[in-house]
N, C-alpha and C positions, 0 to 999 in steps of 0.2 A: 186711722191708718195712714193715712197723707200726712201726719204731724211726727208720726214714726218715720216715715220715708226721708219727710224731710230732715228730721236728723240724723239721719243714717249717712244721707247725702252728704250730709255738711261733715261729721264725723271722721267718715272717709277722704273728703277730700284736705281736712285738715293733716291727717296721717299722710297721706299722699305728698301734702306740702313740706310736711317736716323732715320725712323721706329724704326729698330731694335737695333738704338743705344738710341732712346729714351727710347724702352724698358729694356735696359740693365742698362743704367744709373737710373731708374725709379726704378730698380729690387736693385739697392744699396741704397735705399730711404728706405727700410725697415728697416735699423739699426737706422737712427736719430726717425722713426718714432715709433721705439718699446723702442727705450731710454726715450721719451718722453710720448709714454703711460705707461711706468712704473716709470716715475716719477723719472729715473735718474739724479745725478750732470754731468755738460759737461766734468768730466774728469774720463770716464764710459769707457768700453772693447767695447760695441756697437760700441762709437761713435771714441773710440783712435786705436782699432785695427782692428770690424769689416767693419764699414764704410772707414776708411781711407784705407785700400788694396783694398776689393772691388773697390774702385773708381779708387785707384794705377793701377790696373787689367784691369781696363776696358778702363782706358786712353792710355795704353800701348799696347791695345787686336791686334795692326795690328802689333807692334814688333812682334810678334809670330808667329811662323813657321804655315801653315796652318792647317798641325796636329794635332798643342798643339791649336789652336783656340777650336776648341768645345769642347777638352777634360777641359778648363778650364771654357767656359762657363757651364759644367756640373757640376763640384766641385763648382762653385762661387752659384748654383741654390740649391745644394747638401747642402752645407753649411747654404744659408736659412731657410732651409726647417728645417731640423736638428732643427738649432736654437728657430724655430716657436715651430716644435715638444714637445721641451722639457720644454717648457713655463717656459722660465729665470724671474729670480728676477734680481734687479741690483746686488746683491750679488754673484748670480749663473751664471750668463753669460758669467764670463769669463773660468769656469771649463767647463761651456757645449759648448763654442765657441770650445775651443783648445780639449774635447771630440772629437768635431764630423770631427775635421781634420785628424785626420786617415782613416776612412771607408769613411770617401766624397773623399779622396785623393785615397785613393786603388781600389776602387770601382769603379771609374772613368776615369780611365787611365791613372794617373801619372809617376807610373811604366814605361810606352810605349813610355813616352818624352824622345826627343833629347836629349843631353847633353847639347846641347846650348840652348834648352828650359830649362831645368832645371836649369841655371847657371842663365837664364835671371829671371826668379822667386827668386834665390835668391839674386838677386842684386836687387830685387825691397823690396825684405823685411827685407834688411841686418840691419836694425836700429833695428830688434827683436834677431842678436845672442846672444846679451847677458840677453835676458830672458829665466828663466831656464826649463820655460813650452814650449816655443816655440823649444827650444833644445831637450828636452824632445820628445816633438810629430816629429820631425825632425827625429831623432833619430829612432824611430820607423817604420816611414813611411822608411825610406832610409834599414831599415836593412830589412823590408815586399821584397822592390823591388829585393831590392840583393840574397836574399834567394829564392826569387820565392814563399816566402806562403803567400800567403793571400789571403785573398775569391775573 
Protein backbone atom coordinates (compact mmCIF):
# COMPACT_ATOMS: atom_id res chain seq x y z
CA UNK A 1 0.00 0.00 0.00
CA UNK A 2 2.99 2.70 0.81
CA UNK A 3 4.48 1.51 -2.79
CA UNK A 4 1.10 2.58 -4.39
CA UNK A 5 0.92 5.89 -2.42
CA UNK A 6 4.11 6.46 -3.30
CA UNK A 7 3.48 6.44 -6.88
CA UNK A 8 0.55 8.12 -6.80
CA UNK A 9 2.56 10.75 -5.11
CA UNK A 10 5.10 11.03 -7.55
CA UNK A 11 2.57 10.58 -10.63
CA UNK A 12 0.79 13.40 -9.44
CA UNK A 13 3.26 15.58 -8.83
CA UNK A 14 4.82 14.89 -12.18
CA UNK A 15 1.15 16.07 -13.84
CA UNK A 16 1.34 18.92 -11.55
CA UNK A 17 4.71 19.85 -12.93
CA UNK A 18 3.93 19.54 -16.52
CA UNK A 19 0.88 21.59 -15.76
CA UNK A 20 2.65 24.35 -14.85
CA UNK A 21 4.89 24.40 -17.62
CA UNK A 22 2.08 24.06 -19.91
CA UNK A 23 0.92 27.07 -18.44
CA UNK A 24 3.94 28.94 -18.49
CA UNK A 25 4.78 28.14 -22.16
CA UNK A 26 0.94 28.89 -22.96
CA UNK A 27 1.47 32.27 -20.90
CA UNK A 28 4.45 33.10 -23.91
CA UNK A 29 1.60 32.38 -26.59
CA UNK A 30 0.25 35.94 -25.88
CA UNK A 31 3.01 37.76 -27.88
CA UNK A 32 2.42 35.69 -31.41
CA UNK A 33 -1.20 35.94 -30.45
CA UNK A 34 -1.48 39.79 -29.90
CA UNK A 35 1.06 40.23 -33.12
CA UNK A 36 -1.49 38.60 -35.04
CA UNK A 37 -4.58 40.32 -33.71
CA UNK A 38 -3.03 43.45 -34.61
CA UNK A 39 -2.16 42.39 -37.74
CA UNK A 40 1.52 42.70 -37.41
CA UNK A 41 4.53 41.63 -40.19
CA UNK A 42 6.78 38.56 -38.69
CA UNK A 43 9.46 40.80 -38.02
CA UNK A 44 7.49 42.69 -35.06
CA UNK A 45 9.05 43.51 -31.03
CA UNK A 46 6.02 40.87 -30.17
CA UNK A 47 7.26 38.25 -31.96
CA UNK A 48 11.64 39.26 -32.32
CA UNK A 49 11.90 40.31 -28.63
CA UNK A 50 8.92 39.57 -26.71
CA UNK A 51 8.12 36.06 -27.58
CA UNK A 52 11.63 34.94 -28.25
CA UNK A 53 13.01 35.59 -24.34
CA UNK A 54 9.91 34.75 -22.88
CA UNK A 55 10.25 31.45 -24.40
CA UNK A 56 14.46 32.01 -23.87
CA UNK A 57 13.12 32.28 -20.16
CA UNK A 58 11.03 29.74 -19.64
CA UNK A 59 13.31 26.94 -21.53
CA UNK A 60 16.07 27.92 -19.22
CA UNK A 61 13.58 28.47 -15.82
CA UNK A 62 15.39 25.34 -13.96
CA UNK A 63 19.08 26.86 -14.83
CA UNK A 64 17.91 29.37 -12.12
CA UNK A 65 18.85 29.46 -8.73
CA UNK A 66 15.52 28.57 -6.77
CA UNK A 67 15.21 32.17 -5.83
CA UNK A 68 15.39 33.86 -9.15
CA UNK A 69 12.66 31.05 -10.30
CA UNK A 70 9.41 33.04 -9.15
CA UNK A 71 10.97 36.26 -9.07
CA UNK A 72 11.30 35.80 -12.90
CA UNK A 73 8.17 33.99 -13.23
CA UNK A 74 6.77 37.32 -11.72
CA UNK A 75 8.44 39.94 -14.16
CA UNK A 76 7.74 37.36 -17.34
CA UNK A 77 3.60 37.76 -15.91
CA UNK A 78 4.56 41.54 -15.09
CA UNK A 79 5.57 42.18 -18.35
CA UNK A 80 2.37 40.73 -20.07
CA UNK A 81 0.17 42.40 -18.24
CA UNK A 82 1.84 45.67 -18.77
CA UNK A 83 1.97 44.98 -22.35
CA UNK A 84 -1.99 43.96 -22.58
CA UNK A 85 -2.48 47.14 -20.36
CA UNK A 86 -1.29 49.51 -22.63
CA UNK A 87 -2.90 48.16 -25.70
CA UNK A 88 0.14 48.42 -28.32
CA UNK A 89 -0.19 49.15 -31.95
CA UNK A 90 2.50 47.28 -34.04
CA UNK A 91 4.18 50.65 -33.95
CA UNK A 92 3.87 51.17 -30.13
CA UNK A 93 4.95 47.85 -28.89
CA UNK A 94 8.24 48.15 -28.89
CA UNK A 95 8.39 51.70 -26.56
CA UNK A 96 5.70 50.00 -24.28
CA UNK A 97 7.57 46.48 -24.22
CA UNK A 98 11.08 48.13 -23.13
CA UNK A 99 8.53 50.83 -20.91
CA UNK A 100 7.40 48.40 -18.79
CA UNK A 101 10.99 46.59 -18.14
CA UNK A 102 11.75 48.80 -15.50
CA UNK A 103 8.83 48.73 -12.86
CA UNK A 104 8.16 44.86 -13.87
CA UNK A 105 11.94 44.38 -13.04
CA UNK A 106 12.10 46.59 -9.87
CA UNK A 107 8.92 45.73 -8.61
CA UNK A 108 9.52 42.15 -8.66
CA UNK A 109 12.66 41.40 -7.24
CA UNK A 110 15.41 41.66 -9.57
CA UNK A 111 17.34 43.77 -7.34
CA UNK A 112 17.44 40.64 -4.75
CA UNK A 113 19.09 38.15 -7.51
CA UNK A 114 22.28 36.40 -7.13
CA UNK A 115 25.02 37.53 -9.28
CA UNK A 116 24.91 34.34 -10.97
CA UNK A 117 21.39 34.83 -11.53
CA UNK A 118 21.93 37.99 -12.91
CA UNK A 119 24.91 37.09 -15.09
CA UNK A 120 22.75 34.11 -16.35
CA UNK A 121 19.89 36.52 -17.61
CA UNK A 122 22.26 38.25 -19.30
CA UNK A 123 23.96 35.69 -21.31
CA UNK A 124 20.52 34.76 -22.32
CA UNK A 125 19.94 38.15 -23.70
CA UNK A 126 23.42 39.21 -24.80
CA UNK A 127 22.21 39.22 -28.77
CA UNK A 128 20.33 42.81 -27.39
CA UNK A 129 23.73 44.77 -25.93
CA UNK A 130 23.90 46.41 -28.77
CA UNK A 131 20.40 47.84 -28.96
CA UNK A 132 20.41 51.13 -27.60
CA UNK A 133 16.94 50.82 -25.87
CA UNK A 134 17.68 47.70 -24.24
CA UNK A 135 21.08 49.51 -22.93
CA UNK A 136 19.03 52.11 -21.97
CA UNK A 137 16.43 50.20 -19.73
CA UNK A 138 19.58 48.11 -18.40
CA UNK A 139 21.06 51.05 -17.43
CA UNK A 140 18.33 52.19 -15.34
CA UNK A 141 17.32 49.05 -13.86
CA UNK A 142 21.01 48.39 -12.73
CA UNK A 143 21.61 51.96 -11.47
CA UNK A 144 17.60 51.56 -9.38
CA UNK A 145 19.38 48.31 -7.64
CA UNK A 146 22.68 49.86 -6.89
CA UNK A 147 21.36 53.05 -5.37
CA UNK A 148 18.72 51.27 -3.39
CA UNK A 149 15.54 53.69 -4.87
CA UNK A 150 13.04 52.38 -6.37
CA UNK A 151 9.58 51.62 -5.31
Amino acid sequence: MKLFAFFLALVISQLISFSAQASEIAQCEYYPQKARALGCGKDNYLMKFGYRYCRSFETRHTKFSADAQPVLDKIRTCLILEMEKRQPVCLTAEAHGFNSHVPCYLLNGYCGLSGSDKLHILWIVRDQVANKNFRKVSSVINRACNTGRYP
